[in-house]
C-alpha positions in Angstrom: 1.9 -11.8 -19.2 5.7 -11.8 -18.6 6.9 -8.2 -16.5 10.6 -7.5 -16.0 11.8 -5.4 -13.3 15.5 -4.0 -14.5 18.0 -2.1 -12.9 21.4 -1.7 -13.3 23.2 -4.6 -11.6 20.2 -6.7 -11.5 20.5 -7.8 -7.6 18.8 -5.7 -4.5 17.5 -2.8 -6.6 15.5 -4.7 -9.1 14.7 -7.6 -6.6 13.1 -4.8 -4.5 11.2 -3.5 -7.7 10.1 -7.3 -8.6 8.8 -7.7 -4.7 7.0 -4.5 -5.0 5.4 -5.4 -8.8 3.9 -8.3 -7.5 2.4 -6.9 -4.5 0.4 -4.3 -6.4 -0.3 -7.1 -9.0 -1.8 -9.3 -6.3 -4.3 -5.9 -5.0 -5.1 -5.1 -8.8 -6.0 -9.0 -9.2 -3.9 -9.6 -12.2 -1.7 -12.6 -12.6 1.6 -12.2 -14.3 5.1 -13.4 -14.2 7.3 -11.0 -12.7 11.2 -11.8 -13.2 14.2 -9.2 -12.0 17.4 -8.9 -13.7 20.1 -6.3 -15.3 19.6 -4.0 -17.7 22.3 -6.1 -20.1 20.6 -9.4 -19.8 16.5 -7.5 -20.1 18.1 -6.6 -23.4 17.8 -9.8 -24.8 14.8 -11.5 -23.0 11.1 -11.7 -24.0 8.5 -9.6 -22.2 5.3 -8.1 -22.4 6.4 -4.8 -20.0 9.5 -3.8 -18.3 10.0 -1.7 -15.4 13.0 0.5 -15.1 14.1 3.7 -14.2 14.8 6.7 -16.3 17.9 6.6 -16.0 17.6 2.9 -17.6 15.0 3.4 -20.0 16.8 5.0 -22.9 18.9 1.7 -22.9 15.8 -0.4 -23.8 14.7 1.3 -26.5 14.0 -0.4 -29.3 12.5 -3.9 -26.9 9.7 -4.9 -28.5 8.2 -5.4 -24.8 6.3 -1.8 -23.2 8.9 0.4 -21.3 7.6 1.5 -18.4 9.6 4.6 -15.8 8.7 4.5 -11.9 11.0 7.2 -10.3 11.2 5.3 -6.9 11.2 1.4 -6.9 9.5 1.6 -3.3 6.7 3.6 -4.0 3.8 1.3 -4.7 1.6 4.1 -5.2 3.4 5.5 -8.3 4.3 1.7 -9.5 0.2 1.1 -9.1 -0.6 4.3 -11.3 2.1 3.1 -13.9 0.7 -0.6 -14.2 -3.3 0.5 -14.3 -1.8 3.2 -17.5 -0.4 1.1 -18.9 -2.0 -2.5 -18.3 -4.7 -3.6 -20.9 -8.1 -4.1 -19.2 -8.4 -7.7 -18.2 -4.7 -8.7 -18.3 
């Protein structure tokens, strides 16, 4: 499984967002790749999910990878909730 974490610029924000992705991934048990980049560059790049803000969102649509929205990229809690909605049992 292949999980970008996209912001706008694709540096400290989305680097911060990847960190945070992989901790809960690590306390949920489920291996995945986690890669951070722009919202541009996401655009063209194979996934299975991708993890943006709202804000972002609407300029993914149409990727054939799962959008997913967190409203704070340090809130584990609310990335945790997103990933175990939207993850597919097993993953």
């Amino acid at each position: 499984m292949k999980i970008l974490a996209v912001c706008g610029l694709g540096q400290g924000t989305s680097l911060i967002l990847r960190m945070n992705i992989e901790d809960v991934l690590r306390e949920m048990g489920v291996n995945a790749e986690v890669d951070n980049m722009d919202v541009s560059a996401a655009a063209s790049e194979r996934a299975d999910y991708i993890i943006t803000s709202p804000q972002l969102a609407p300029l993914l649509a149409g990727h054939k990878a799962k959008v997913l929205v967190v409203e704070s990229f340090l809130n584990k809690a609310e990335i945790r909730r997103v990933l175990q909605e939207h993850l597919a049992p097993g993953s």
